[in-house]
C-alpha positions in Angstrom: 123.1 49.9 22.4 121.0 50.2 25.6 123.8 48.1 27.6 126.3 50.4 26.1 124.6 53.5 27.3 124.2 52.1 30.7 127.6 51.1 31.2 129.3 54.4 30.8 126.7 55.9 32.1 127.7 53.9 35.5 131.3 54.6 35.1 130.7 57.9 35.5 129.0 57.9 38.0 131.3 55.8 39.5 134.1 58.4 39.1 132.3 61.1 40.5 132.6 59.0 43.6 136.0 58.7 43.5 136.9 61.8 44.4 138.1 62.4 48.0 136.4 65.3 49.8 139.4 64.9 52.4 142.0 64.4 49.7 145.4 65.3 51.5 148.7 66.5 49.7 152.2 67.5 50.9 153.7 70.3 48.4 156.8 72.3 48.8 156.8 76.1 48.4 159.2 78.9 48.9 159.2 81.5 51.7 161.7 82.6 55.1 159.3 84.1 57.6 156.4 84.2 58.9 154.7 86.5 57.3 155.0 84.3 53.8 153.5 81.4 56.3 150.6 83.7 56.7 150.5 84.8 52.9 150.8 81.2 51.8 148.0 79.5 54.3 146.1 82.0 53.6 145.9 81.5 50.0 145.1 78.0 50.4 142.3 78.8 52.7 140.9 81.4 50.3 140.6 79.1 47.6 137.3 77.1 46.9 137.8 73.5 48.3 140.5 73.9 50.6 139.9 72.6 54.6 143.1 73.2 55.8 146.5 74.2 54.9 149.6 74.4 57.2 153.0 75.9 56.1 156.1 74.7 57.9 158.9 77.5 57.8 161.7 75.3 58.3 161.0 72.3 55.7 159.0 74.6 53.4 155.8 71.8 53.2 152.8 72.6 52.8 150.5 70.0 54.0 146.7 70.5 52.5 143.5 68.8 53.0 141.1 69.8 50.4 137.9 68.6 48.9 138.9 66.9 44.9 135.4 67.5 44.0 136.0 71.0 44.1 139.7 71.5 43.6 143.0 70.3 42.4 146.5 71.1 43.3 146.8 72.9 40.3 144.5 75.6 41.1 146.2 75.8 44.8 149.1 76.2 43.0 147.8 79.4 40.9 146.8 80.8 43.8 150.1 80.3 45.7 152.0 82.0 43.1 149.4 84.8 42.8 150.7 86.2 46.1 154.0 85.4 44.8 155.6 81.9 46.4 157.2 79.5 44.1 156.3 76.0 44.0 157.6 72.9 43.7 155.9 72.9 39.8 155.3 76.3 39.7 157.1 79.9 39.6 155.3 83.9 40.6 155.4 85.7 37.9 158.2 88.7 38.9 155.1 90.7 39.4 153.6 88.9 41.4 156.9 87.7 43.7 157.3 91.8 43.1 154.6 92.2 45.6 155.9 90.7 48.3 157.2 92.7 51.6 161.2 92.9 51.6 161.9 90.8 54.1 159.7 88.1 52.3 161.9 88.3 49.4 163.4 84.3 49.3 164.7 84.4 46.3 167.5 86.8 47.5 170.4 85.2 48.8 171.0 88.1 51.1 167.5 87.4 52.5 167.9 83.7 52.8 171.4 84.2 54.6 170.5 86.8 57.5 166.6 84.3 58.3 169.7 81.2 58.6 171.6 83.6 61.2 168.5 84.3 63.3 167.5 80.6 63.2 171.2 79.7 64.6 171.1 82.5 66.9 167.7 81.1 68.4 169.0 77.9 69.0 
């Protein structure tokens, strides 16, 4: 009974271990300018466990390093769609997308056509 104790007692311990405190993750999430990039990063940043998180407004990835002991992607996710960005796993409520400036709105084709135009006219 002892040894029995002991032993899970040491594998959780050993799990607690395992957890990365600079755990990094590529997700994907919604957005045409830079004001979403903004909205999005800063999000990430606000939530508990999160070192760094960098939006890219052409591939729409977010690359994160974040601390597992503290956080998960599911909770970055929450609060990514709390501001109202889709995910890859995860939609904003209409509320919550709602919220968004106009010209953040990325679900609306009419949006996501005129940010296209200004990215071929810039080149």
């Amino acid at each position: 009974m002892k040894k029995l104790v002991l032993l899970t007692l040491l594998c959780i311990g050993m799990g607690a271990f395992a957890q990365n405190k600079n755990a990094k993750a590529t997700i994907e999430v919604d957005g045409v300018c830079l004001m979403c990039k903004d909205r999005i990063e800063k999000a990430c940043v606000k939530t508990k466990g999160v070192k760094s998180a960098n939006w890219n407004l052409d591939t729409h990835e977010l690359k994160l390093i974040f601390d597992e002991r503290k956080t998960d992607l599911v909770t970055i996710q929450k609060s990514i769609i709390a501001v109202g960005h889709d995910t890859e796993a995860m939609k904003a409520t209409d509320e919550a997308y709602n919220s968004v400036h106009e010209c953040c709105k990325y679900r609306d084709i009419e949006v996501q056509d005129d940010y296209e135009k200004k990215k071929e006219e810039k080149q």
